[in-house]
N, C-alpha and C positions, 0 to 999 in steps of 0.2 A: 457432609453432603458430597456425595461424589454423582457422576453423569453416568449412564448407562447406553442412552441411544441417543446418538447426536445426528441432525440433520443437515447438510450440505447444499445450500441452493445459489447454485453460479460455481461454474466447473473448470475454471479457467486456473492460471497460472495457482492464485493463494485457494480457490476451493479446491484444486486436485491436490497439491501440496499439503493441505489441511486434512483430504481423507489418506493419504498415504501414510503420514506422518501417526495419522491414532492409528493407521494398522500395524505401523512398524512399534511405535510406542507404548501403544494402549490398546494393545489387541483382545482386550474384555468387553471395551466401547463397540456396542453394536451400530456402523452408519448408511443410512440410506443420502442418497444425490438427486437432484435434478438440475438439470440446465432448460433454457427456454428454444435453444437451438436442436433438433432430433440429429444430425449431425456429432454435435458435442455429446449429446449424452451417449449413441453408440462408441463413440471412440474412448468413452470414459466406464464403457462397460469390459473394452479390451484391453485398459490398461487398470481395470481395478480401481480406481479413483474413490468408487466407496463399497460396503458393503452390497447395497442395493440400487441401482440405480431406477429412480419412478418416474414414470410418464409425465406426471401433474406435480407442480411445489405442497399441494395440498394431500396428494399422498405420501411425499417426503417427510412431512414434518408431521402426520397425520399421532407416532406415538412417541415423538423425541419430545426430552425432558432440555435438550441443547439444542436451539436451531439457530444458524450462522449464515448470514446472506453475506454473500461475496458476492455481490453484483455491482455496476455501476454506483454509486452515490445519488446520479439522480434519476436512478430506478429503483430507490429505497419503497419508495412512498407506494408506488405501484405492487410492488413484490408484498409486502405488508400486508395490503389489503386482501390480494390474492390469497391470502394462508392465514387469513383472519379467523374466518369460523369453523379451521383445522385445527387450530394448536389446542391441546393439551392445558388447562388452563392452568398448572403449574409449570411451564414451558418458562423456560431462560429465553430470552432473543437477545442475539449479542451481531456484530457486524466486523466486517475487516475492513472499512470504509476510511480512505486517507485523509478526510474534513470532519469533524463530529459534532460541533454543536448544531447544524443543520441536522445531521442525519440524527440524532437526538431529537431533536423535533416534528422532526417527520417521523418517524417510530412510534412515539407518544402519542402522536395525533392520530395515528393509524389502530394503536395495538393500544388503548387507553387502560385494557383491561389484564395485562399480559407485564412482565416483569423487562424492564429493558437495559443491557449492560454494554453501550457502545465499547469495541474495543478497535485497535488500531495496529494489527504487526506491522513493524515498520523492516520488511526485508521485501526482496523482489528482486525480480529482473526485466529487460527488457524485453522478453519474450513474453506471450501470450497464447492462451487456449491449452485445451488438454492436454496436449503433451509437453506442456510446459512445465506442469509441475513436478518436484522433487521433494522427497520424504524431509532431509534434511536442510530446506528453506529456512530454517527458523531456529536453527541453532545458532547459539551466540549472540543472537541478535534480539532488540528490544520490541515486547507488545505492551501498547500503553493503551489500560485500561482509564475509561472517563466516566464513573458512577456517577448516577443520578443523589443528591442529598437522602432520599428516601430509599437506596439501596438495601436488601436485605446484604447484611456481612455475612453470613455463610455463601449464598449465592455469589458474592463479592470472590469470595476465597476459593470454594470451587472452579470460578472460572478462572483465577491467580492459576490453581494449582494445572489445572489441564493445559493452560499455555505454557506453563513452567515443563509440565511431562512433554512435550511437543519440543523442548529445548531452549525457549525463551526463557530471555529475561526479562521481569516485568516490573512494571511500574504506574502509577495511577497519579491524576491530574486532571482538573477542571477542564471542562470540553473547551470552551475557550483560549485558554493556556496553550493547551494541545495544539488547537489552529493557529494562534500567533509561531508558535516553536516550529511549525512542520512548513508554515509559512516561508520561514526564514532557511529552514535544512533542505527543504524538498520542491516544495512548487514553483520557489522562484528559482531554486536552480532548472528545474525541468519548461520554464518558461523559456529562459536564457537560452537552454540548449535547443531547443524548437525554433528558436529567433535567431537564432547565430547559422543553423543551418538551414533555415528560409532564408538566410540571406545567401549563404555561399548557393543555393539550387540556382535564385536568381543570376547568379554572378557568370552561372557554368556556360552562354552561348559567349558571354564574354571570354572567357579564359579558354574557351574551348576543350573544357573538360578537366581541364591543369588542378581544380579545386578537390574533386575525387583522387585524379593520379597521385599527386602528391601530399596526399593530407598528411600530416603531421599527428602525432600522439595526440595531443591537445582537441583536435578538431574531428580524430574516431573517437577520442572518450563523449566527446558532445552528440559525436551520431550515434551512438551505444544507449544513450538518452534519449536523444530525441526518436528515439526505435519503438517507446513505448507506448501503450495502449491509449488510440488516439481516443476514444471514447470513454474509457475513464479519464485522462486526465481532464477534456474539454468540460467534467461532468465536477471535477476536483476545482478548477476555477474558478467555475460558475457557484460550486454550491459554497467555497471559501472565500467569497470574493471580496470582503472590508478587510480580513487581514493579509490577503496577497495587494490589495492594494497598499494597502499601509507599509508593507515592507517593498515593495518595488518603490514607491517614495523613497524609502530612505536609497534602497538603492541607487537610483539614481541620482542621487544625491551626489553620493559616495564616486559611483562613476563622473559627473561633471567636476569633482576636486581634483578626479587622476585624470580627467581630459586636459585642464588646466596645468596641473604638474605638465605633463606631455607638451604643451605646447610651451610652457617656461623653462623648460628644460632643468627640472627641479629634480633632480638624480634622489636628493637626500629625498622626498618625500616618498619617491617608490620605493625605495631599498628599504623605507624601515618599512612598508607595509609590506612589500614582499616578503621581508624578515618575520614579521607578524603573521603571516599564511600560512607559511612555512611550516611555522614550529605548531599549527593550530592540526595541519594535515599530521605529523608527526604522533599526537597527540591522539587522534584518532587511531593511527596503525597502532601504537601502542597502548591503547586500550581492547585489543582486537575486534574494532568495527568495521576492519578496512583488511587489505593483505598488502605488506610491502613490495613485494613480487609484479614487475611489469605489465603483468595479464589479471594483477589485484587475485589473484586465486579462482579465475571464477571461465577457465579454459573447459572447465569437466561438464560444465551445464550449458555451453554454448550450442 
């Protein structure tokens, strides 16, 4: 089973990325786009973003056999419905959504009659909207597909293979699993960096700007974070929300041991977890998820 016409609906950073990528990739894949902004979808007709770009989601997806919502998480439900009584009723619908067992649920409940294969590329930037995205987004880097038990396996493997042609590498795990793991890699750090730079904003009449002038490496890799798409992520908490809480538990867990160290002046307890960080970050560059290089490699797409 291979894709023929693949549908693109949310035009932003991973949907534009997503049709550049099959043109450069899979230039057989015939794709059409919509956004919900007229704004976006002109600017993605000038930059090509997909084969066709349509007025309506229900003309986008009206003969694709692949249709991919890149939109918010918690405008799964909404979007679904919209392009309900369009699809194709052998239609894949699959997602780039960074929470899945919600957005699972919401899909099911919407599309009850339609084939549904949440998946999850786990690349980005902090940039946003059409001109954000790059063909080459998703090389190297992991898309983790979360099948329903009743999954067709070719359908299953079809969608492997076209992430894989896109330059992914992939992998498959229980939607659940997925939200604990992305929990712990992605939302709480993207919490932290929103938190750490709401607090220095607050701090700036006090220091009289000294927080900006002077940032330190540490505190632009947090604003490089905290850059990104305020409406997804506020949409990623909400819809992930028992296992980010569960891990900011432990988190701050973790922080009130090293608040304690801190104030006992317990040298040995930081230096071994520093120690421990250390070699966890190393570990990452060397498996190429990361770039050793000061600007992390990622100077060309800023």
């Amino acid at each position: 089973m291979t894709f023929e016409r693949v549908a693109i609906i949310g035009l932003g950073l991973l949907g534009g990325s997503i049709g550049l990528a099959v043109a450069q990739h899979l230039p057989g894949i015939a794709t059409t786009g919509y956004d919900v902004d007229p704004a976006v979808r002109q600017r993605a007709r000038e930059r090509g973003l997909a084969g066709t770009i349509c007025e309506t989601a229900s003309e986008a997806v009206a003969e694709a056999d692949l249709v991919i919502l890149c939109v918010p998480v918690g405008a799964m439900t909404e979007v679904a419905r919209e392009i309900a009584g369009a699809l194709r009723p052998d239609a894949l619908v699959s997602d780039v959504g960074s929470s899945k067992r919600t957005v699972a649920k919401a899909l099911s409940e919407a599309l009850p009659n339609h084939a549904i294969i949440p998946a999850h590329p786990v690349a980005g930037t902090e940039h946003s909207g059409p001109d954000a995205g790059f063909a080459s987004l998703f090389h190297h880097r992991w898309c983790i597909l979360t099948p329903p038990a009743d999954a067709d396996p070719e359908q299953v493997n079809a969608l492997i293979e076209f992430w894989k042609a896109l330059g992914a590498m992939v992998d498959a795990m229980d939607a659940e699993h997925h939200d604990m793991v992305l929990a712990v890699t992605s939302h709480i750090p993207h919490l932290i960096a929103y938190t750490i730079v709401g607090t220095a904003s607050d701090l700036e009449q006090v220091t009289r700007g000294e927080v900006i002038k002077y940032s330190a490496g540490g505190f632009r890799d947090f604003t490089r974070i905290a850059a990104s798409d305020p409406t997804m992520w506020r949409d990623v908490f909400l819809q992930n929300r028992d296992a980010v809480l569960e891990m900011l538990d432990r988190f701050l867990t973790d922080l009130a041991l090293m608040r304690e160290a801190i104030r006992a002046s317990d040298g040995e307890t930081m230096f071994e977890l520093f120690t421990r960080t250390r070699s966890i970050r190393r570990s990452i560059v060397a498996i190429g998820q990361d770039d050793a290089r000061p600007d992390f490699g990622r100077k060309d797409h800023e």
